[in-house]
N, C-alpha and C positions, 0 to 999 in steps of 0.2 A: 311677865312684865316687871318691872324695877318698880321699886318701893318707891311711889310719889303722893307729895312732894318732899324730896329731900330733907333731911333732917341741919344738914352740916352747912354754912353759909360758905360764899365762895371763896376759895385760897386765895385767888388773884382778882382784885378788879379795881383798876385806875381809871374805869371809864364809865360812865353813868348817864349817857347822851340818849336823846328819845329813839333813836334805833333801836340800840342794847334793849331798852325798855318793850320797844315792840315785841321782838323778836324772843323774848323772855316771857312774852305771856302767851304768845302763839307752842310756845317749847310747855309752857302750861296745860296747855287744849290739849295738848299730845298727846302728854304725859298722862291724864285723867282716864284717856280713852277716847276723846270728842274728836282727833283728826284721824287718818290714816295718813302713814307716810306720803304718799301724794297730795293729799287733800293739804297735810302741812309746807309741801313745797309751792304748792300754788299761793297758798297764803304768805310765806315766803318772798315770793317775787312778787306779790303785791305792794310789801310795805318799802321794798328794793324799788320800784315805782313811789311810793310817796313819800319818802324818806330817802332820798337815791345816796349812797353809802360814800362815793367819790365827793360829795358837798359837806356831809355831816362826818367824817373821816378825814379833811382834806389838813385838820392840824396833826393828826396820830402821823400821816402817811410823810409827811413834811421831816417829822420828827425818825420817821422809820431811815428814810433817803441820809436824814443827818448820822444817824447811829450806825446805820449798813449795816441793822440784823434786825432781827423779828421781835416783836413787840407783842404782849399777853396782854391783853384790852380786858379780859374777863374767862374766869376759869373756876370750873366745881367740878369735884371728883369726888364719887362714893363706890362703895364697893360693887353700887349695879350701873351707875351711868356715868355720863361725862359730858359737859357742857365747857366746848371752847369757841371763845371771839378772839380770835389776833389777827394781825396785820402778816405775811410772811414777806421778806425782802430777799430781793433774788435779783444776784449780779449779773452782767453781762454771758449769754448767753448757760448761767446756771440750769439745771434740768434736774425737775425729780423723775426718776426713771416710769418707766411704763410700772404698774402698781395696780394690785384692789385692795379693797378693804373689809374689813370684817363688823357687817353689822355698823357702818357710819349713814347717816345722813346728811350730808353735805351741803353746803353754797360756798363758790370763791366768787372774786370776782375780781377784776384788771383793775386797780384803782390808779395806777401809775404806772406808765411804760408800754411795753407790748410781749405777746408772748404768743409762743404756736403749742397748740392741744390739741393730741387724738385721744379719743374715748372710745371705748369697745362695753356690750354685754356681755357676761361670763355664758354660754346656752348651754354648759353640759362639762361633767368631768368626766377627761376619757381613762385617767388613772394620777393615781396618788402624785403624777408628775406632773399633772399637761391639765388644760379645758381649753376647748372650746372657745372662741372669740368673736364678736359679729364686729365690726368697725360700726362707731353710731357716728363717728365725727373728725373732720381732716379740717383745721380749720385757724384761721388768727386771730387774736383774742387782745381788743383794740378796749381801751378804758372804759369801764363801763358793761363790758361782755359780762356773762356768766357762766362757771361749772357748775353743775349738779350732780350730785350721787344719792342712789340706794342701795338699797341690798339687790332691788333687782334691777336697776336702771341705771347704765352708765358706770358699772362699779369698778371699771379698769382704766386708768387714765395715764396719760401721756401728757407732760408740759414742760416746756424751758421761756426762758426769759429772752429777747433778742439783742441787738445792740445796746440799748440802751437801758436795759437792765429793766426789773419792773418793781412791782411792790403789789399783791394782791390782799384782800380780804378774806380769810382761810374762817369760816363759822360752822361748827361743825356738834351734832350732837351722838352719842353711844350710847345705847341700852333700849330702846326704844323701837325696835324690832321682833315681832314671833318670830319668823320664819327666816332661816340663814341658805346660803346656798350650801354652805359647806357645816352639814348640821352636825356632824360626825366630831370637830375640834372643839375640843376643850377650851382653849383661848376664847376669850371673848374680846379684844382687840387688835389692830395690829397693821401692817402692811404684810404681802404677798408679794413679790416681784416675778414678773412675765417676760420672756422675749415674745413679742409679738412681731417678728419677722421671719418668724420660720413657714415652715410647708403649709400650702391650705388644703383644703378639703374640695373636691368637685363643685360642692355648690357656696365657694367662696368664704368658709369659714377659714380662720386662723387656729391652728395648732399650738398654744401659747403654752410653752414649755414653762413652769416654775426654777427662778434662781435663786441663787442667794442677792442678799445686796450686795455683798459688795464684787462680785459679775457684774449685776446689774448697774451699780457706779461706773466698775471699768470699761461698760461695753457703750454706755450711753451720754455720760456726764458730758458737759463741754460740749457738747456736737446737736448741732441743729437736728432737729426731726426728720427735714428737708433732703438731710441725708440718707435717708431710710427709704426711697422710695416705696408707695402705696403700690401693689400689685392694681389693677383694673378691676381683677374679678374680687379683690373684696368692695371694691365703690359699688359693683352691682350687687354684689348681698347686700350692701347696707340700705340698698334703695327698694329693696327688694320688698 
């Protein structure tokens, strides 16, 4: 586990609103040992419930739309974790390509606009190239909606922005994980990039080939999801 609490105060922080504060002491409990990664997401979406992020956010998001780029609300980095609050602004039809991640715990959320997300579990690497994919989520993500990620829950995502462009809440913490799926790398953060349209497996898994980014830029950017058609049999793995 990472050295907490941190010794170094934060690089960035222009915002200091009773969210931030929640959500800073809940990354506290974590950090000590008192949450597990679930137990901290639940608590999470609670203060996401009493604090709802699109009211208390609704000047940052205002100010995102006027700038048309992403805004650091609050940011610390040490040599073992990392703690980011921003806003990310995403144009018309923008896409971060299908992606995991290494060891993040995650929450977004639609603060402005709309957008479509598929989610997939990593179940297995079948070589240094490829895992495994279940589909967890085919879906539209209307203000207010929420992503989540773990190391084991949801760690492959898929999202673009639609017409009207969006603005989400990207909060995200690193270091704060034992157990990685991919124990073997050195890195300790990062993106991974998937084609999750290749061949499935009999019982509905996805063969999700590793790319580079920028494949994965030219293969996906700009282009709706919608274009990808979901095979059937991974909607019955996922229900499965």
């Amino acid at each position: 586990m990472p050295k907490w609490p941190p010794n170094e105060p934060p690089d960035v922080q222009v915002y200091d609103g009773p969210l931030l504060r929640a959500v800073l002491e809940v990354i506290d409990r974590l950090g000590r040992g008192g949450l597990t990664p679930d137990q901290y997401q639940e608590e999470i979406a609670d203060i996401f419930d009493r604090i709802p992020p699109v009211e208390a956010l609704a000047d940052q998001v205002r100010q995102c739309r006027a700038e048309e780029g992403d805004l650091v609300l609050y940011r610390l980095q040490t040599d073992d974790l990392r703690i980011w609050f921003q806003l990310l602004h995403m144009h018309p039809y923008e896409v971060h390509p299908p992606h995991g991640h290494r060891d993040l715990i995650s929450n977004q959320m639609v603060l402005d606009g709309r957008c479509w997300l598929r989610e997939y579990d990593r179940v297995a690497r079948v070589d240094e190239d490829a895992v495994l994919l279940r589909l967890r989520s085919d879906r539209e993500l209307k203000v207010g909606d929420r992503i989540r990620t773990t190391e084991v829950d949801r760690n492959v995502h898929w999202f673009g922005a639609e017409a009207e462009g969006a603005v989400q809440l990207n909060f995200f913490v690193t270091g704060f994980q034992e157990w990685h799926f991919d124990s073997h790398l050195k890195r300790r953060y990062g993106r991974t990039y998937f084609d999750p349209t290749g061949p499935l497996t009999r019982d509905g898994l996805i063969l999700g080939k590793e790319i580079p980014v920028e494949e994965a830029e030219a293969r996906f950017q700009n282009r709706s999801l919608l274009q990808f058609p979901v095979d059937p049999a991974c909607r019955v793995a996922a229900a499965a």
